[in-house]
SENUDO-126191 format. One record per residue (C-alpha): y, z, x. Coordinates in steps of 0.1 Angstrom, whole numbers, plus 5000, padded with zeros to 4 digits. Layout:
# SENUDO-126191
YZX ...
END
This chain:
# SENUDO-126191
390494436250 390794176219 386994216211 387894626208 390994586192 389094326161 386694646161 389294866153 391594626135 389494386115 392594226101 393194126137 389893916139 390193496139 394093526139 397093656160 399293876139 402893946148 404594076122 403894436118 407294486111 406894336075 403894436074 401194666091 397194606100 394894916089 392595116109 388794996105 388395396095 391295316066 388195186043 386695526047 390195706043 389695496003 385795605999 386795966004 389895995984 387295805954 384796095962 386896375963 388696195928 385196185913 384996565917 387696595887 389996885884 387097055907 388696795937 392096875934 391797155959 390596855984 393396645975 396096915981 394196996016 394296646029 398196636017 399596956039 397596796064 398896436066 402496576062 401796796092 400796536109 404096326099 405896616110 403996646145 405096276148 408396356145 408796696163 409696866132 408197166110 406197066085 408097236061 411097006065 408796716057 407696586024 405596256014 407596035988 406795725970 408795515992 412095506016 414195335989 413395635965 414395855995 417595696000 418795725961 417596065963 420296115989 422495845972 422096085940 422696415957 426196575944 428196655974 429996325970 433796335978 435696015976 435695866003 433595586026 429395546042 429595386075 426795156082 426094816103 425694486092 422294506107 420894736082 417894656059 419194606018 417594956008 419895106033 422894926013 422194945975 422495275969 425695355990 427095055966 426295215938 428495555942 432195325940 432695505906 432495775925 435495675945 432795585976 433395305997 431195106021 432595066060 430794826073 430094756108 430294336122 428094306150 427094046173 424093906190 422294156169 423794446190 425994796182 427395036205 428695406201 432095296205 431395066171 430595346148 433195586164 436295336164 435295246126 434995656116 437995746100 438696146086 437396006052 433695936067 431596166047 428095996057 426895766085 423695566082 421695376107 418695236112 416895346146 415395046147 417094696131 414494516108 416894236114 417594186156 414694466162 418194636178 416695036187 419795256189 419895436228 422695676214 421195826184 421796166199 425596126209 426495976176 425096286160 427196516179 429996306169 429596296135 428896626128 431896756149 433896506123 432296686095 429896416079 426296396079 423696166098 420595946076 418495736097 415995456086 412895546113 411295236091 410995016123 410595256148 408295566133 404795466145 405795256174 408695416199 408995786201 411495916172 413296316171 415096456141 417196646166 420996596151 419596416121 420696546086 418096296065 414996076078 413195796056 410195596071 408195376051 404295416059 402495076054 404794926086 404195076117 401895376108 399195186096 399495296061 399695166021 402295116001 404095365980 404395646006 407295716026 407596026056 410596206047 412396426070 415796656052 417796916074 417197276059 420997236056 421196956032 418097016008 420097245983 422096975982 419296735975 417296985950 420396975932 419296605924 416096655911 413096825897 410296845883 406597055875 405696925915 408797105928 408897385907 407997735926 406497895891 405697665870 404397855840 407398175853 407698375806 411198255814 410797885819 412397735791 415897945806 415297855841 413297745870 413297815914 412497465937 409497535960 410397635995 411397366019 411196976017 408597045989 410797035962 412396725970 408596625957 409296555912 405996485904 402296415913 401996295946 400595925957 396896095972 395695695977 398195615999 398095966013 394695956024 395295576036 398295776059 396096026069 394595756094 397095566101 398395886118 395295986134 395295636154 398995686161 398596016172 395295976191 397095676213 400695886210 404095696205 404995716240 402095586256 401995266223 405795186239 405295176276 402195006276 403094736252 406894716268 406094466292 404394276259 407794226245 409594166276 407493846281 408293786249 411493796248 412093616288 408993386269 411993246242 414893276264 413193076289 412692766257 416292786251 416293016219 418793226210 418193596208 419693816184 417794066202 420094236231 418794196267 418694536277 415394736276 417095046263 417694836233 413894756226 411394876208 408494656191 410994366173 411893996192 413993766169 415393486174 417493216156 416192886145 417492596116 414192616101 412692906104 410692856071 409292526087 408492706119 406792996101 404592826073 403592566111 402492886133 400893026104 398792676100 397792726133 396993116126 399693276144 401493496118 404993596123 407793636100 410693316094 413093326071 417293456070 418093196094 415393386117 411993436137 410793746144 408193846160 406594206161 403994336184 402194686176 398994866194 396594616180 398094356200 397094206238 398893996262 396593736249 398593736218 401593656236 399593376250 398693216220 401893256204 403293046232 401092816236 400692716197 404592716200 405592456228 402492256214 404692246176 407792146198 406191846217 404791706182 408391716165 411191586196 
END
């Protein structure tokens, strides 16, 4: 298994990685994905009808990920961008964003930035890395207009069971539902069912570059967001006699799309998702479950504490834990080539398709040996 994953994954050969959630491995085929966006580039204006081709279909294939239509996905430069995009959008009322204290800076930033707007922040305390239902709806007041979440927490690895429910909720309140699929997309099975807005970044868990994001907006809330921007990418006619007077956005999450898109990273995407989709979320979560359960009774067992909750509705490919170095611990493991990520007052450990039990192993084992060199 290990000799066919370093096949597939080079990046995986002569170390054990665990931290795809700062930071994903490529597909061996993801060198090919670059030699054939260079030929296609080569081509010159003649290979723009290539390029175009290979982006409907990688945002089909995003979309097939997610269970949408493709025309309610578009491919931006990253989730951050996405987020302001939505930040920017100019149905703003006073009034407050409800978010945890488990969410990732780029879901915080922008929501800051609308207080001249008369916007507020709400945000959520949690503990031992977990949030329930009952947190969101006892802190959603009548002047909620948006609630943000991440499905999965960057910080505790915390995967929200009640994504659905809190939907129903918010919309019957009358406020609208973003979710950050960064730590989850790729890895555990993710629906846009009862989602207003969807940002995943691409180089994380689906195996792709940087400077892509999957981007997922309700057919409800993109007049909204084309109200926000614009430009020759999203315009329907771009040379219309009357374009100096006026313009018409492209149909569908298209015209949430400025400018020129990132083909690079695109084509890098493109097979990214074809390993995702060839293995299929569902079947990547249940067969490395038990990986992370291990892991988790693994720390728990050595007396860490877990800001990851106990119960396996709550996992998904994220173990952290708490430690009063977790610099020291991080540069040690890395010494010994076991790559994680330390740092916040935290461990955490990520384990995607490209990892074995073996992993586990040797994460252990290089672990307990660090602790009987320092009592």
């Amino acid at each position: 298994m290990k000799d066919r994953n370093e096949d597939r994954f080079p990046g995986t050969r002569d170390i054990t990685y665990l931290d795809t959630a700062a930071e994903g491995l490529p597909p061996r085929s993801f060198a090919d994905g670059m030699q054939a966006y260079v030929r296609d580039k080569n081509l010159g204006t003649p290979g723009r009808a290539r390029l175009h081709e290979v982006e409907r279909e990688v945002t089909a294939s995003a979309a097939r990920l997610l269970g949408a239509p493709p025309e309610d996905v578009v491919l931006l430069p990253n989730a951050s961008e996405a987020l302001n995009l939505l930040a920017n959008s100019p149905h703003w009322q006073p009034g407050e964003v409800l978010i945890s204290d488990l969410e990732f800076p780029s879901n915080v930033a922008p929501w800051l930035r609308l207080r001249p707007l008369g916007v507020s922040l709400n945000v959520i305390s949690t503990e031992r890395g977990s949030v329930s239902l009952d947190d969101y709806l006892s802190r959603f007041t009548s002047a909620t207009r948006l609630v943000s979440v991440s499905l999965v927490s960057y910080k505790s690895g915390t995967r929200i069971p009640f994504l659905q429910e809190l939907s129903e909720e918010v919309h019957r309140r009358g406020a609208l539902l973003c979710v950050d699929a960064t730590q989850a997309l790729g890895r555990v099975p993710v629906s846009v069912e009862g989602v207003d807005f969807l940002v995943s970044s691409s180089y994380k868990w689906m195996l792709g570059s940087h400077g892509l994001a999957v981007v997922y907006a309700a057919p409800e809330l993109r007049e909204q967001l084309c109200e926000a921007t614009s430009g020759w990418y999203s315009n329907k006619n771009l040379f219309s006699p009357n374009r100096f007077e006026a313009f018409s956005h492209k149909d569908g999450a298209a015209a949430l799309m400025a400018g020129m898109p990132n083909f690079p990273g695109i084509y890098a995407l493109r097979e990214g998702l074809n390993t995702i989709l060839a293995e299929g979320p569902d079947r990547i979560d249940a067969t490395l479950k038990p990986m992370v359960r291990d892991l988790r009774q693994g720390l728990a067992e050595r007396g860490y504490d877990l800001l990851t909750p106990a119960g396996p509705e709550f996992a998904s490919g994220i173990v952290s834990f708490t430690h009063e170095n977790p610099e020291w611990l991080g540069a040690a493991l890395a010494r010994e080539r076991v790559i994680v990520w330390a740092g916040d007052g935290r461990v955490r450990v990520s384990v995607h398709l490209y990892n074995t039990p073996a992993d586990i192993e040797r994460f252990f084992a290089v672990l307990d040996s660090l602790l009987r060199k320092n009592l």
